[in-house]
Steps between C-alpha positions, in 0.01 A plus 500: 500500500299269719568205638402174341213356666566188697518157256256289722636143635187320593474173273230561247666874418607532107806356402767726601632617158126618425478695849814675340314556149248673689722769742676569145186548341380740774772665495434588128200541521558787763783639317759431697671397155391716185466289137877516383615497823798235611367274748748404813691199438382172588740506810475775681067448436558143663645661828238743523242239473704260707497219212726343255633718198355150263186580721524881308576376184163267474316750573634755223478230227132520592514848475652497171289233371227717513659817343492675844925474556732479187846328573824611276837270530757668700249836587255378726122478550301835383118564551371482136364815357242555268581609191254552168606142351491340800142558573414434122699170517299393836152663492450501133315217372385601160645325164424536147351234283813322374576485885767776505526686834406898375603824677190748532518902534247633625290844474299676792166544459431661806584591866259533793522545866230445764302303799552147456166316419370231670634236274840696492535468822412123514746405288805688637416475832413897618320696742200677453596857408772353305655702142603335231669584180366343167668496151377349187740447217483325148829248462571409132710121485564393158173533311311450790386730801356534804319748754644524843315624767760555885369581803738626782487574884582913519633418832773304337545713182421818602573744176485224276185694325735817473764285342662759203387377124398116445584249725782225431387225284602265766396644825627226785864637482356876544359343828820427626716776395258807580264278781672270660258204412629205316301239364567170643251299340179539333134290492324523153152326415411463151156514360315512131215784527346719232651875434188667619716871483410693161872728561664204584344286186599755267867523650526148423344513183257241583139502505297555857389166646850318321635248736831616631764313807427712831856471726437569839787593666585604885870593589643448845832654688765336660311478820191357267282845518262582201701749325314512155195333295481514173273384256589441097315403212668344275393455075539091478479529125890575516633440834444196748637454839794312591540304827801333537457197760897426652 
């Protein structure tokens, strides 16, 4: 493992407990700790580091206040791991029209893999001969649905397109467990616009030119790479989005 970079003492450096959030967060970010994995108590990380054990322990309740770390009495601190209701409970925004929180499946619709194009490549940050894979799948939640189109670096998933039978209806924790990429956070616009798409009208049942919400939506790794964009639309007529302001 390599060493911890040096926590810098000049006085307008970071407070030190977030210089410590950020070697841990490397240091997942690199692997160095898989999701699941136990971290090293809050001790012996304080004399690597060469600060206090309380110093530690700040910085892991940051951790775990953003669902990065999750702490269990009398076990320890453990790199969270995706898992399929995880990443519906966190990156799933959709509810039903009484308000109720619905689970969607989801059905492929297709699976393509090619040269990233130029506005590809824009949004998730590639080089110019770059491959991506593409999947579009129809998710059913409640009465309502929606059309999913996900764009993915090849470079990062590299046999995603060869992936045996459908694809999981929640894909984030199939990015950890076969991958190696978690999703540590996510940046969605959202934006009313016309279904211009005959295919995509009549898998919605709605009529081309009906208004529909577009969700815009780039995911980013641990160390804050462009991992995935994907773009829904979403039938309004039975589903709105939720966006809970803590």
């Amino acid at each position: 493992m390599a060493a911890p970079p040096p926590l810098p003492a000049h006085p307008n450096a970071a407070p030190l407990y977030r210089q410590v959030r950020e070697i841990l967060l490397q240091r997942i970010a690199r692997g160095d700790w898989q999701p699941g994995a136990l971290v090293p108590a809050e001790p012996k990380l304080g004399l690597e580091l060469g600060v206090s054990p309380g110093t530690v322990r700040k910085a892991l309740d940051e951790l775990a206040a953003e669902n990065l770390v999750v702490r269990q009495q009398g076990r320890g601190t453990f790199v969270a791991a995706q898992t399929p209701d995880s990443a519906l409970f966190h990156f799933f925004r959709l509810i039903d029209r009484e308000g109720r929180r619905v689970t969607p499946s989801s059905r492929e619709l297709g699976r393509e893999h090619g040269p990233a194009s130029p506005q590809e490549r824009q949004r998730l940050a590639l080089r110019g001969r770059a491959r991506v894979t593409r999947v579009r799948r129809l998710r059913q939640a409640g009465e309502g649905a929606i059309i999913e189109r996900i764009v993915v670096p090849s470079a990062l998933f590299a046999d995603l397109h060869e992936h045996p039978g459908e694809l999981p209806n929640t894909l984030y924790d199939l990015y950890q467990r076969r991958y190696g990429k978690t999703v540590r956070r996510a940046s969605e616009t959202l934006q009313a616009v016309a279904l211009d798409d005959a295919e995509e009208a009549r898998l919605l049942g709605l009529r081309r030119g009906a208004p529909v919400l577009m969700i815009d939506r780039i995911a980013y790794s641990f160390d804050d790479l462009p991992i995935e964009w994907r773009r829904s639309l979403v039938d309004t007529r039975r589903l709105r989005y939720l966006n809970e302001l803590v």
